[in-house]
N, C-alpha and C positions, 0 to 999 in steps of 0.2 A: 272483847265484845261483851256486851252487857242486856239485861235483862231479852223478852219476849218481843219487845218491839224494834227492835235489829236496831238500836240506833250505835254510833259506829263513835268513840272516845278517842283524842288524841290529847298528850298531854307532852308538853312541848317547853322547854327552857325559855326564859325571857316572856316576853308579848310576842313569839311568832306563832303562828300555828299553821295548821296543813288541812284544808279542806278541797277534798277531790283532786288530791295534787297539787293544788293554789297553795302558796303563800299567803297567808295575813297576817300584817299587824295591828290586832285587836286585841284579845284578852286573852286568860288563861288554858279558857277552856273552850274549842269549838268541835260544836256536833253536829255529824252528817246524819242527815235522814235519809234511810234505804226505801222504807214504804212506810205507808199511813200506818197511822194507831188505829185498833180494832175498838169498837164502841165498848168492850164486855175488859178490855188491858187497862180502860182510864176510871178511876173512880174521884171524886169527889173528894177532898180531906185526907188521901191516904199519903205517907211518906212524910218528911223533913224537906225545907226550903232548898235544901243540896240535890235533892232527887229529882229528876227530869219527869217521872210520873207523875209528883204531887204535881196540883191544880196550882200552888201555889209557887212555885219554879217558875221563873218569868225571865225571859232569852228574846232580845231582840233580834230579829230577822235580818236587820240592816248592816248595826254595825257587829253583831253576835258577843252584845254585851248583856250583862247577867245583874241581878241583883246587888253585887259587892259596886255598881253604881251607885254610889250616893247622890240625892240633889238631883236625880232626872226622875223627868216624872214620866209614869207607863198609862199605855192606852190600851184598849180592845175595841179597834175601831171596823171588826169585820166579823164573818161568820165562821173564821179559821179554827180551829183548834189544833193543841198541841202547841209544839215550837213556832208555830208561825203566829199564834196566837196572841203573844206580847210584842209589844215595840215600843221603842224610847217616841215622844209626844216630836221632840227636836229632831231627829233622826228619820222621822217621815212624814215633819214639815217638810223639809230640805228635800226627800225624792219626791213628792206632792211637785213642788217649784219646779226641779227638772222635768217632771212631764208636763206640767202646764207652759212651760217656755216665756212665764211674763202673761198671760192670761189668764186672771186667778179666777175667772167665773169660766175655767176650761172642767167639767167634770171628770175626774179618777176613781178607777177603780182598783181594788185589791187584785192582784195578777194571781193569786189563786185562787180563790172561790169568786171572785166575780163581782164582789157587795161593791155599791159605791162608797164613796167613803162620804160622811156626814163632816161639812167644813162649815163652822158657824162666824160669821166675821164680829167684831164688837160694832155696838150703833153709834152713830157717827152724829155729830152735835148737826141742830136744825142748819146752821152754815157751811158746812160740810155737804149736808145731803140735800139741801139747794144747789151746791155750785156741781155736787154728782149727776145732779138732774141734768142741769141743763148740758153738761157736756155730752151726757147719755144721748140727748135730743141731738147736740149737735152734731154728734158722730151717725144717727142714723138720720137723720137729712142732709147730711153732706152728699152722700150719693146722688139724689132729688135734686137737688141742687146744683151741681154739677150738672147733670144732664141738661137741667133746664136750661144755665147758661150756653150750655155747647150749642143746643139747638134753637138758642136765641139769637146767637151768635151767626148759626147757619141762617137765620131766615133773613136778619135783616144785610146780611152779605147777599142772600139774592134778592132783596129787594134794591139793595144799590147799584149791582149788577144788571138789573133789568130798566132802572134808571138812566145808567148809562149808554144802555145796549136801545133804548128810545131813541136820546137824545143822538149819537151815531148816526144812527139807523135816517132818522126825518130831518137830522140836523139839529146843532145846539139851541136855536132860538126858536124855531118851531115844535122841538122837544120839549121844553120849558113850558111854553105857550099852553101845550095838549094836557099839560101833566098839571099846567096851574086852574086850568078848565075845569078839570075832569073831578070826580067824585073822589075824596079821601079812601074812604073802604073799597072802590073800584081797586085803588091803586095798591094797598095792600094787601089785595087779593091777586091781581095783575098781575102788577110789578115780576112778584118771585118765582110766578109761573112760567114767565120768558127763560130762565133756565133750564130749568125742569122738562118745557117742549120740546127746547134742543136739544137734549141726553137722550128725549124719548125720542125722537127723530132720529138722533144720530144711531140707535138701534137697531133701528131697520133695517136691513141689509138688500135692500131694494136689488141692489145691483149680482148677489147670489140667484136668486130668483130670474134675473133676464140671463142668465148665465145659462140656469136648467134649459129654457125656455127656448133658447140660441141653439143649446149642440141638440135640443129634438127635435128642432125643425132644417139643422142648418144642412141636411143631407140635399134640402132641394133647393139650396142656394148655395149652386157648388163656388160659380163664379163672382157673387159678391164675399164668399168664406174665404176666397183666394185674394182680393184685393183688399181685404180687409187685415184681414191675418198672416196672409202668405203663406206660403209651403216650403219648406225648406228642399234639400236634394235627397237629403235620406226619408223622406218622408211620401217620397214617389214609389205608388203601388203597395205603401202599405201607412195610409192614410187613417183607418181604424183608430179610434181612441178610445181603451179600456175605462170601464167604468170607475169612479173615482173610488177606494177602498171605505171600509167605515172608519179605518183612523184619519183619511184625507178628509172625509166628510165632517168628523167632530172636529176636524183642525180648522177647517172654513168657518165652521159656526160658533166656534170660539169667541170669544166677546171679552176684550182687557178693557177695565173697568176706566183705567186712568186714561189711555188712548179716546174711549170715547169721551170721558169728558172735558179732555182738553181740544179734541176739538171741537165738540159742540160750544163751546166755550169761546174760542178765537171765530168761530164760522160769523159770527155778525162783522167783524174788524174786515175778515173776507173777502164777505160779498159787498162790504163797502167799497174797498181797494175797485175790486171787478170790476164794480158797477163803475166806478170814477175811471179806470186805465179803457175799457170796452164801451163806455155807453155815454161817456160825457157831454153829448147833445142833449140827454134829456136833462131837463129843468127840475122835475120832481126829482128831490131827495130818496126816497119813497121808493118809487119807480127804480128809479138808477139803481138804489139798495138792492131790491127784488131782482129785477134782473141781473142783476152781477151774482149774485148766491146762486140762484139758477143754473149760469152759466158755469157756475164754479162746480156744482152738482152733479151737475152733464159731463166735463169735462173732467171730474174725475171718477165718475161711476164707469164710464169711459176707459179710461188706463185701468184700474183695478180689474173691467170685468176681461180686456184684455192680457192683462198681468195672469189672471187666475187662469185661463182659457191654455195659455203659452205653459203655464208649470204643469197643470192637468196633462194635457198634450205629450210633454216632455215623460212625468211618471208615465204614461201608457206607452209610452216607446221604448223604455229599459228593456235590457238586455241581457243572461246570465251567459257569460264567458264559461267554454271550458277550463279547464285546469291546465295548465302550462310546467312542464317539469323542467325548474329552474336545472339550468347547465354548469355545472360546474367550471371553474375559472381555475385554468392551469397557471402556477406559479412559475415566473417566468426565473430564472436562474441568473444570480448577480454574478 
């Protein structure tokens, strides 16, 4: 061990050496540091190039090479002193690259005192920094861009969508007719709002609501709750249906995003079918449409609010079993 400032010498055959236990092969000489140098142990100009005091002893950090470097050129490119003070200029290019990862406008700092480190690039000829430009421009309107298409993309899919969903709807050559009539800006304001309605329609949960509205009044319509719903056997003298819990409750008013919009989506194809299998006397397109969607609404607001009513019913009738002490199974003798 050597002078005041505890720094700790190991001198080692070959290019191996031993710091903190590690292996390196680097150079002759590597030196650990216990603790800082005291402001009053470093002067200015004192000692020979061999001395770890002198100001002029220069040990890179990196690779814990020293002076007998010929040909590399040293930096002081932080607030460091002491041993961490020099570094080879090549030697912390290369860790600069590793932490920037291929992003050289990524800013580094020195991992001990904190400075950033000052990285000057050379200037780049006027062709050069034209064509830096515009790819700069290109890469930060790509994302704008992008968007823009996506959502241009979205609007004029529902403006074809609500084209077709016309045309359906009133019939192909009355559809055409209405749409060749009609105001261009009507129709691109129109048009995409025909989907839009039906998402928000489909929303609705109309049919939760007649549901609340059913088990609070349905104590005094014992006998339409009976032909309506029926009673099962077990369900005699103990009729009671337990309020639905708050995790039954969030589970009803759950809302899948894709469920509603595929069907709000198919509901025009729908109420066309209905309207044509249920209503094919009328004459209007129109009509027939409306009324079949109707029907189609009714009739499934319908099963659902009876689906929901039946599972409700059933969670209020659960049951906790006592415990049963399984019996043992006598091994019968071969």
């Amino acid at each position: 061990m050597q002078r005041e400032r505890k720094n700790y010498y190991f001198v080692l055959s070959g290019n191996e050496h031993c710091n903190d236990g590690k292996i390196y092969k680097i150079r002759q000489v590597c030196t650990y540091m216990m603790e800082e140098a005291n402001d009053s142990s470093t002067s200015v100009g004192t000692g020979t190039s061999e001395d770890p005091q002198s100001s002029t002893y220069r040990s890179c950090w990196v690779c814990f090479g020293t002076d007998d470097d010929e040909h590399m050129k040293w930096v002081k490119p932080c607030r460091c002193k002491g041993t961490t003070m020099w570094v080879h200029h090549a030697c912390l290019m290369r860790w600069i690259d590793e932490k920037q990862k291929g992003h050289s406008f990524t800013k580094v700092k020195c991992p001990q005192c904190n400075t950033e480190y000052v990285v000057v690039f050379p200037p780049f000829g006027k062709l050069t920094s034209f064509i830096q430009t515009i790819d700069h421009i290109v890469f930060k309107a790509s994302p704008i861009a992008a968007t823009g298409v996506l959502l241009g993309s979205i609007y004029w899919s529902a403006v074809t969508y609500g084209a077709i969903t016309v045309m359906q709807v009133l019939g192909h050559k009355e559809g055409l007719d209405m749409m060749e009539r009609a105001d261009p800006l009507f129709l691109l304001v129109g048009l995409p709002m025909i989907p839009v309605g039906l998402v928000l329609g489909k929303m609705i949960q109309w049919d939760d609501y007649l549901l609340r509205l059913w088990k609070k009044h349905s104590s005094k319509l014992v006998y339409l709750k009976k032909l309506i719903f029926g009673t099962r056997p077990s369900q005699e003298g103990t009729s009671t249906i337990l309020p639905p819990s708050p995790v039954e409750m969030r589970q009803t008013r759950e809302i899948k995003f894709t469920r509603v919009l595929c069907g709000a989506l198919i509901f025009p194809t729908v109420a066309t079918i209905f309207g044509k299998l249920l209503f094919h006397s009328v004459e209007s397109n129109f009509q027939r449409s409306a009324l079949g969607g109707a029907s189609f609404v009714i009739l499934k607001g319908f099963l659902n609010i009876y689906l929901k009513y039946q599972v409700q019913s059933r969670m209020g009738q659960r049951e906790i079993k006592d415990y049963v002490e399984p019996v043992p199974q006598l091994e019968t003798a071969t």
